[in-house]
C-alpha positions as CSV (number, residue, x, y, z in Angstrom):
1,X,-48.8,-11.5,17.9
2,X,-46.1,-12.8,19.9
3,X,-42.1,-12.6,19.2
4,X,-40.2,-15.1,18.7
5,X,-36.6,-14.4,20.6
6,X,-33.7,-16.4,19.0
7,X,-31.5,-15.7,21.5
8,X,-29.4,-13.6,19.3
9,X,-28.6,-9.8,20.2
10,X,-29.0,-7.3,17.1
11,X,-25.5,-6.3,16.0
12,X,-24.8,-3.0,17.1
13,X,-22.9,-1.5,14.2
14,X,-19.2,0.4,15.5
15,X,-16.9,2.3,13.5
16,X,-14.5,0.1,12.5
17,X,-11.3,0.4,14.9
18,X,-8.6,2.8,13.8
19,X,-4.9,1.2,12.8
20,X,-2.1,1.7,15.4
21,X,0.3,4.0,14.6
22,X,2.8,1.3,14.5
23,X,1.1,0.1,11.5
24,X,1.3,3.7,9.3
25,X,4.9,4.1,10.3
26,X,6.0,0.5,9.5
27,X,4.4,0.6,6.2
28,X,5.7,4.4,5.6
29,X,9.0,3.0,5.9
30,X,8.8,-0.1,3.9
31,X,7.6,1.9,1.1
32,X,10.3,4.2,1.8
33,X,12.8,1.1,1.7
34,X,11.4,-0.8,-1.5
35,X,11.4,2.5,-3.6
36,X,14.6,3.2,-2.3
37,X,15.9,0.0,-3.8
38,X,13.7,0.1,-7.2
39,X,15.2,3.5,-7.8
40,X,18.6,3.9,-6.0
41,X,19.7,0.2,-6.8
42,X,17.5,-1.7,-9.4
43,X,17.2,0.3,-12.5
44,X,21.2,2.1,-12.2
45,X,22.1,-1.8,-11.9
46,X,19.8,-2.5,-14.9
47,X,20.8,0.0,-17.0
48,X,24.8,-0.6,-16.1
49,X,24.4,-4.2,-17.4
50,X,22.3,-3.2,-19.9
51,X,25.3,-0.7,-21.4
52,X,28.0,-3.3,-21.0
53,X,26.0,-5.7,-23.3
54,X,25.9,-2.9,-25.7
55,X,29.7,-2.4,-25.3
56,X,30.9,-5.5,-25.4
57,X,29.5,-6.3,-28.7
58,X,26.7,-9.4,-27.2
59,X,30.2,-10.9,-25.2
60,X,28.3,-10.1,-21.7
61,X,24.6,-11.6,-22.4
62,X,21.7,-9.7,-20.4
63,X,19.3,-12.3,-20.6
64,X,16.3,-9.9,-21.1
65,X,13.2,-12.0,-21.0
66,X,14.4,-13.5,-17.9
67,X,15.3,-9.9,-16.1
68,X,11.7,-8.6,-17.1
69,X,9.5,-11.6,-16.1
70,X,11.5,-11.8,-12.5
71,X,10.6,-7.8,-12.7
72,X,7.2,-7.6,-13.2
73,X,6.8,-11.1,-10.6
74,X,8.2,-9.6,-8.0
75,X,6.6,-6.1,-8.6
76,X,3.4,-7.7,-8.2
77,X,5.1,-9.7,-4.8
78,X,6.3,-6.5,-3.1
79,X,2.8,-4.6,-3.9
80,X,0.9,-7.6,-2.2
81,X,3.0,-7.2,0.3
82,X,3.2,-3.7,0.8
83,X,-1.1,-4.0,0.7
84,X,-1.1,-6.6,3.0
85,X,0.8,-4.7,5.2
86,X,-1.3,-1.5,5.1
87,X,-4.5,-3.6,5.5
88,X,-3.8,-5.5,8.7
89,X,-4.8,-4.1,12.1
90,X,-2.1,-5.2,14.5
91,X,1.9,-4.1,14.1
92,X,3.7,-7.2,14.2
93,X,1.7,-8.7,10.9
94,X,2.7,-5.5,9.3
95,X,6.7,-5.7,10.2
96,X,6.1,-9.1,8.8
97,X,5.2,-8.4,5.8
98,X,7.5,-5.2,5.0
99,X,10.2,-7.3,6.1
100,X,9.1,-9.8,3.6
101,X,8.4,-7.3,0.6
102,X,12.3,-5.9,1.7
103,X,13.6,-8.9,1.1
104,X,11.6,-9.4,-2.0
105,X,13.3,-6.6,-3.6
106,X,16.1,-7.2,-2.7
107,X,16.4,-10.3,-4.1
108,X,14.9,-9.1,-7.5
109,X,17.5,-6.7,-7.5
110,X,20.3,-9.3,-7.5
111,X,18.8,-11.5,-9.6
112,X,20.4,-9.8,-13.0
113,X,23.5,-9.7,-11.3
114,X,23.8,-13.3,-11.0
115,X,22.4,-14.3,-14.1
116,X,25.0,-11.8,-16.4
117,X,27.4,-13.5,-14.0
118,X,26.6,-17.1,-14.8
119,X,25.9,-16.7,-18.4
120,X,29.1,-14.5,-18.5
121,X,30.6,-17.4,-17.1
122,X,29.5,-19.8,-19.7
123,X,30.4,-17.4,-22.4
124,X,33.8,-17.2,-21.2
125,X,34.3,-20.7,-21.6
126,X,33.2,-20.8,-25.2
127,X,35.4,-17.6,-25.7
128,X,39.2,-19.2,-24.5
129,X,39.5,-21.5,-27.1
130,X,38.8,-19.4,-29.7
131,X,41.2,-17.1,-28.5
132,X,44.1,-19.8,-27.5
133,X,43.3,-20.5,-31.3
134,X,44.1,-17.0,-32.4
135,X,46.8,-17.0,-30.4
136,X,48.4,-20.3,-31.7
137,X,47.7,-18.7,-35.5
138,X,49.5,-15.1,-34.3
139,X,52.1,-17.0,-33.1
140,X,52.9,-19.3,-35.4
């Protein structure tokens, strides 16, 4: 019986090559970063803007749905990042993408900010002629 040689080489199995350090310490601190934000920044701004609704009687909206579907979106965009990062082998893709789920956060945490603003805004238009109208009556 003869061989037959394909001219390929049997795979010599490695261990697979360790991460850098760069790469644990990067993702330590973007972890560090976006709980930071979720805790420090996100959920005391929630809550704030969740009390003045109560307070003011409905007059400052919280849009709710809104809040809680760009919450849970970009929780599931900052743990894909945050993964991403943790699974590549080389430092730079891993700033990348803790950069990325940073900014991610960031941006969900000023999203309820901006939209109690503008539908504050809206409401206050509605609200000054009803209240030039209660002044007119008060006034005679």
């Amino acid at each position: 019986m003869s061989a037959v040689w394909s001219g390929r080489r049997a795979r010599v199995s490695r261990p697979p090559r360790p991460r850098p350090r760069g790469v644990w310490i990067t993702s330590g601190i973007g972890i560090v970063l976006v709980l930071a934000i979720a805790l420090g920044a996100y959920l005391p701004l929630v809550g704030f803007l969740g009390g003045v609704t109560a307070t003011t009687a409905g007059l400052v909206p919280f849009p709710f749905l809104r809040v809680t579907l760009v919450t849970l979106l970009g929780a599931v965009v900052v743990l894909a990042l945050v993964v991403l990062g943790l699974t590549r082998r080389h430092t730079v893709t891993t700033v990348f993408a803790v950069v990325l789920a940073v900014l991610v956060s960031l941006a969900v945490t000023a999203y309820p900010v901006v939209t109690v603003a503008i539908a504050s805004a809206d409401r206050a238009g509605d609200v000054w002629p009803i209240v030039t109208e209660l002044w007119q009556r008060f006034t005679g």
